[in-house]
N, CA, C and O of each residue as an XYZ file, in Angstrom:
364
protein
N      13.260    -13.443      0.969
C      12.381    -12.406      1.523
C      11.377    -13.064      2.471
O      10.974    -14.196      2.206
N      10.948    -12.415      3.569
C      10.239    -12.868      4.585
C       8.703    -12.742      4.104
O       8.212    -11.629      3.914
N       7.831    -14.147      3.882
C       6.826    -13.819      3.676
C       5.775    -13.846      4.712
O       4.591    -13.964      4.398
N       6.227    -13.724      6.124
C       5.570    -13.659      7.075
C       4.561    -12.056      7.340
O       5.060    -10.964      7.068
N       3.606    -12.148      7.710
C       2.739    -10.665      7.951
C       2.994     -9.904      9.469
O       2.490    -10.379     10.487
N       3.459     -9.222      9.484
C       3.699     -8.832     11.222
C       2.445     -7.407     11.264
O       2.219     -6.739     10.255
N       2.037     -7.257     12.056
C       1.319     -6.561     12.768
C       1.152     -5.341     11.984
O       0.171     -5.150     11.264
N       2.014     -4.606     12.112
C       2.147     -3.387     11.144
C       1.153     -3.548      9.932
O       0.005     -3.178      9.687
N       2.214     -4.333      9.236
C       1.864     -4.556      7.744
C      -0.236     -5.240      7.428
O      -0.991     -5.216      6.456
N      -0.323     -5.602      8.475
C      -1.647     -6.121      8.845
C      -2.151     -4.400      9.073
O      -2.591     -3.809      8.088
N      -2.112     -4.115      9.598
C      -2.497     -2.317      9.717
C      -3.029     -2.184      8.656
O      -4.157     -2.248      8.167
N      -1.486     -1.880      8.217
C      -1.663     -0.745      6.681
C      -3.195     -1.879      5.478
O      -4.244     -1.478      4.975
N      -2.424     -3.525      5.479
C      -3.260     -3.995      4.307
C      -4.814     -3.859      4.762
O      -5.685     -4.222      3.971
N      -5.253     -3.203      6.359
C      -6.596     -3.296      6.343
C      -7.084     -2.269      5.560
O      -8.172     -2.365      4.993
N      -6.220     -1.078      5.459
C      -6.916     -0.043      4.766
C      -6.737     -0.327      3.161
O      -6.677      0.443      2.202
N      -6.697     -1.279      3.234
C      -5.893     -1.226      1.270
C      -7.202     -1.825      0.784
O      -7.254     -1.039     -0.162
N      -8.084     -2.406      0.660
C      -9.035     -2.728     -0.072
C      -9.299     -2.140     -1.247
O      -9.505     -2.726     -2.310
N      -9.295     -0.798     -1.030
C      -9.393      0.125     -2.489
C      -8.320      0.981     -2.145
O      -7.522      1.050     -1.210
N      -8.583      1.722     -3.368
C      -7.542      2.665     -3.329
C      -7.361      3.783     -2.625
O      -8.315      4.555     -2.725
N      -6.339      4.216     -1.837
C      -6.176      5.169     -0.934
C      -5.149      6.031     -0.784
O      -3.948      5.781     -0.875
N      -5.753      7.202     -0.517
C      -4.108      8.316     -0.088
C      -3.345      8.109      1.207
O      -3.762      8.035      2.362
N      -2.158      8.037      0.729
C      -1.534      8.004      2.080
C      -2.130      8.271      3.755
O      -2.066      7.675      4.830
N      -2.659      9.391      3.287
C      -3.207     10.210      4.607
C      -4.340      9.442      5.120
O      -4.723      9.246      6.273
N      -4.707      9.121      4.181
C      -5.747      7.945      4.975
C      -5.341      6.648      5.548
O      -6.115      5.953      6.206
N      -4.180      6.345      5.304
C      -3.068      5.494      5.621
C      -2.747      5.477      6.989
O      -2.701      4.508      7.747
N      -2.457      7.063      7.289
C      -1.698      7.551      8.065
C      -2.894      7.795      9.048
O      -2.634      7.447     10.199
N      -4.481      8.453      8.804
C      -5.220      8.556      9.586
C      -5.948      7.310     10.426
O      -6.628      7.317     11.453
N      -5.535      6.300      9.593
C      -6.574      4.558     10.307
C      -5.181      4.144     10.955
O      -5.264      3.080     11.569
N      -4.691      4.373     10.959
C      -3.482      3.365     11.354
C      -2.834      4.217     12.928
O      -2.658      4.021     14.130
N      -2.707      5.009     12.098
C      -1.946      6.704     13.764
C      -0.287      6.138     13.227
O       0.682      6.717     13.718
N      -0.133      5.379     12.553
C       1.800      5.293     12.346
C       1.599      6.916     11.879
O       0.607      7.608     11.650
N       3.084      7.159     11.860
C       3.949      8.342     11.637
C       4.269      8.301      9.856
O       4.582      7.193      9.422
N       4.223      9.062      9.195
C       4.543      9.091      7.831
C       5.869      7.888      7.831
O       5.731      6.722      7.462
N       7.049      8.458      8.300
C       7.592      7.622      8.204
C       7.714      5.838      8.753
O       8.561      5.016      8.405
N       7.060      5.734      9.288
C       6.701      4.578      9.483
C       5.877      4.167      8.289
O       6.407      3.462      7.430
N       4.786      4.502      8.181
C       3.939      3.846      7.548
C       4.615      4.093      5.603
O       4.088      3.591      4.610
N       5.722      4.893      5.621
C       5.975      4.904      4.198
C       7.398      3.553      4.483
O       7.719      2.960      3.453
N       7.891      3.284      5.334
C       8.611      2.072      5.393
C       7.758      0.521      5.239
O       8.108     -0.470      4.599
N       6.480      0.742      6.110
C       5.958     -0.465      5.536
C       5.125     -0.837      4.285
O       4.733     -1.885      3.771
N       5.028      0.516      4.018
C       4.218      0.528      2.396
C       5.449     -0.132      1.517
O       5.363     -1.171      0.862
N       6.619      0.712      1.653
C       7.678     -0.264      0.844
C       8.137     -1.376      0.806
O       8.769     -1.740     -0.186
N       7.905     -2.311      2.031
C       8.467     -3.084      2.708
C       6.824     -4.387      2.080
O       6.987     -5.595      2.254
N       5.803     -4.001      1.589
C       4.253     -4.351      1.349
C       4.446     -4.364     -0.112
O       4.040     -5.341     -0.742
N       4.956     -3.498     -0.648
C       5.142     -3.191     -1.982
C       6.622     -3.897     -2.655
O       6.781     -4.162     -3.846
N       7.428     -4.070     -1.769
C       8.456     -4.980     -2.169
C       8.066     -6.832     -2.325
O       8.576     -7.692     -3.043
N       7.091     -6.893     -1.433
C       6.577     -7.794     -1.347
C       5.388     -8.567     -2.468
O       5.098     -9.738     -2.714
N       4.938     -7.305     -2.937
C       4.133     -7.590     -4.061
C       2.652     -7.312     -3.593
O       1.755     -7.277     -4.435
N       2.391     -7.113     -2.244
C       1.368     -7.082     -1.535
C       0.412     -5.960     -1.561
O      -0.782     -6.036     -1.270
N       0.975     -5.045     -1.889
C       0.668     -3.903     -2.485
C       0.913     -2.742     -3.391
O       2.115     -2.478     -3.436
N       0.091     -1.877     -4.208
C       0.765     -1.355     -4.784
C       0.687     -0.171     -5.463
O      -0.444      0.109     -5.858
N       1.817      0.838     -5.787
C       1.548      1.947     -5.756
C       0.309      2.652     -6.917
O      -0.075      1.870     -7.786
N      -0.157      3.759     -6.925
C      -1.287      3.787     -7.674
C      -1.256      5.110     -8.103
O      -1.267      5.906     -7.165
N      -1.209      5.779     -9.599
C      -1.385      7.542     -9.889
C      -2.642      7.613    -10.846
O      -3.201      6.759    -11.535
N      -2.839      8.770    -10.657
C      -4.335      9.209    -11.407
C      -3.711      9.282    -13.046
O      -2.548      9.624    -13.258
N      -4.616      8.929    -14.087
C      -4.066      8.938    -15.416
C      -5.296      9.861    -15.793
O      -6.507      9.642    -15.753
N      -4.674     10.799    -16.115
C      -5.979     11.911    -16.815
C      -6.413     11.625    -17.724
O      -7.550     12.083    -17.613
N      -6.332     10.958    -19.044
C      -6.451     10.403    -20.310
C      -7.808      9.478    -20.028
O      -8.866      9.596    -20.646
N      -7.473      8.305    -18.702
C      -8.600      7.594    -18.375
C      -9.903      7.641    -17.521
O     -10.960      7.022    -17.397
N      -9.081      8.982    -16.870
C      -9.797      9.494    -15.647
C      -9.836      8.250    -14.413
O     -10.781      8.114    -13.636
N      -9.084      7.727    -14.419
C      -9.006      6.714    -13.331
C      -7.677      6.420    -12.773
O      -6.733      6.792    -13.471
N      -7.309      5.628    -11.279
C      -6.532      5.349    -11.366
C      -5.843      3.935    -11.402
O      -6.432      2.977    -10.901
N      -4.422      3.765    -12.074
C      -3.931      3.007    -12.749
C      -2.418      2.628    -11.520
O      -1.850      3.277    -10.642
N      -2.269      1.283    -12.084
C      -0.544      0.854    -11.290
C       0.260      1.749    -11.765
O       0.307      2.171    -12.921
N       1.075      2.121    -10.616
C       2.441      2.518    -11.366
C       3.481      1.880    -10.884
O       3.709      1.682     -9.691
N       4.203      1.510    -11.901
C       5.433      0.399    -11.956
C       6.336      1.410    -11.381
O       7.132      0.818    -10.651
N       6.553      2.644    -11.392
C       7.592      3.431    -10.581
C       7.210      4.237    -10.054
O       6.288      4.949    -10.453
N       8.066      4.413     -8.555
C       7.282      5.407     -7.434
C       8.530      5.483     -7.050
O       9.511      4.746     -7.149
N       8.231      6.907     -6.415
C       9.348      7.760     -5.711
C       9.330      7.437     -4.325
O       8.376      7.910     -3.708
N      10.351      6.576     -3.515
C       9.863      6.380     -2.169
C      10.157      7.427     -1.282
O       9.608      7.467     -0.181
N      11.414      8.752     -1.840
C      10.910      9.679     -1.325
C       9.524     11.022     -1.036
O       9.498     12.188     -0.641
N       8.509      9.976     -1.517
C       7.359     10.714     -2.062
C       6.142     10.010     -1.546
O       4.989     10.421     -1.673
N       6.342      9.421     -1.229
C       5.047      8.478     -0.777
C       3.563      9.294     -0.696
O       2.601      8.555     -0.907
N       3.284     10.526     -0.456
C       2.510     10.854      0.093
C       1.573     11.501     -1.629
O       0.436     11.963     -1.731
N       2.466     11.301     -2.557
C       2.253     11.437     -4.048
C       1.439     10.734     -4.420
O       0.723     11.417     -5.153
N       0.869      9.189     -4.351
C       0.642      8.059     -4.511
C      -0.559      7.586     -3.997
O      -1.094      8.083     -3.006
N      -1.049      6.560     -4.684
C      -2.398      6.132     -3.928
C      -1.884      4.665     -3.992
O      -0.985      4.338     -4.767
N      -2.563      3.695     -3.043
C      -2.339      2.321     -2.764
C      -3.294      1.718     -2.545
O      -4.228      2.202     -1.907
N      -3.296     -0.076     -3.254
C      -4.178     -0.843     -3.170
C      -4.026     -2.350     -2.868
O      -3.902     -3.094     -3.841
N      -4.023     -2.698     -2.059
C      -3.590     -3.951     -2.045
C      -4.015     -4.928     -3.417
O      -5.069     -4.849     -4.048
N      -2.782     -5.938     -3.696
C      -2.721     -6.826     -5.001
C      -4.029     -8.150     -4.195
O      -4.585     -8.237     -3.100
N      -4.034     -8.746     -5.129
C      -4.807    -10.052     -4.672
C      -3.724    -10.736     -3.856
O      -4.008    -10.715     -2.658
N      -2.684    -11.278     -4.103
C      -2.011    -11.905     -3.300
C      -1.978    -11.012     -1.740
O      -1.769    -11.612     -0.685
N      -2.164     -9.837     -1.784
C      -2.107     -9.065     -0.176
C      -2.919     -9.630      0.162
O      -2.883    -10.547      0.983
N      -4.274     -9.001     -0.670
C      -5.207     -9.586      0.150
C      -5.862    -10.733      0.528
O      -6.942    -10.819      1.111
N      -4.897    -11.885      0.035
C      -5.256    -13.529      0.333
C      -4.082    -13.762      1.562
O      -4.361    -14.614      2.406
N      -2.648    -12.959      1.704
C      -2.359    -12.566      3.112
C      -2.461    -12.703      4.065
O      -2.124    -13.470      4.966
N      -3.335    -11.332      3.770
C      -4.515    -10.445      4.705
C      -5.276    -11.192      5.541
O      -5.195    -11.263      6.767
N      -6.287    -11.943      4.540
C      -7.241    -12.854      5.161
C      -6.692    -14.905      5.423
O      -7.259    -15.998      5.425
N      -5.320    -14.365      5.599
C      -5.022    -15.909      5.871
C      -4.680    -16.961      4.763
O      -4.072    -17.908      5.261
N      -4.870    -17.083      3.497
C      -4.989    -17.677      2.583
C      -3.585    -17.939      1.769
O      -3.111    -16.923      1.261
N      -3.040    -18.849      1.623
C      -1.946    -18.764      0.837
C      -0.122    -18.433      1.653
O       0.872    -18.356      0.931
């Protein structure tokens, strides 16, 4: 797997600091849903980021180990530590 960062993926991990809806994804960046749900997967295959659902029980939100990639827009995302050492060059 390519652990190189290309441009895109630099996009999306700026908005990842915390957790975020797609649409906010989609609003900092201007990619197209589908774009930006290819590099979320392509970020998330990577380990770089990762998908995120609300748990009512905790009232917060939590990883989720499974996501629908026809769904992306379901989901909230956060970049992992390794993204964000990436991100900022490190590692």
């Amino acid at each position: 797997m390519n652990d190189e960062i290309d441009p895109l993926e630099m996009d999306v991990l700026n908005c990842l600091y915390f957790v975020e809806p797609f649409e906010t994804i989609l609003e900092e960046t201007g990619l197209s849903p589908a774009i930006a749900g290819d590099v979320l997967k392509i970020l998330i295959s990577k380990k770089w980021v990762t998908p995120m659902k609300f748990d009512e029980k905790e009232q917060e939100y939590i990883r989720s180990f499974i996501y629908d990639t026809d769904r992306m827009h379901d989901y909230r995302y956060m970049a992992t530590k390794e993204g964000l050492m990436r991100h900022n060059g490190v590692g």
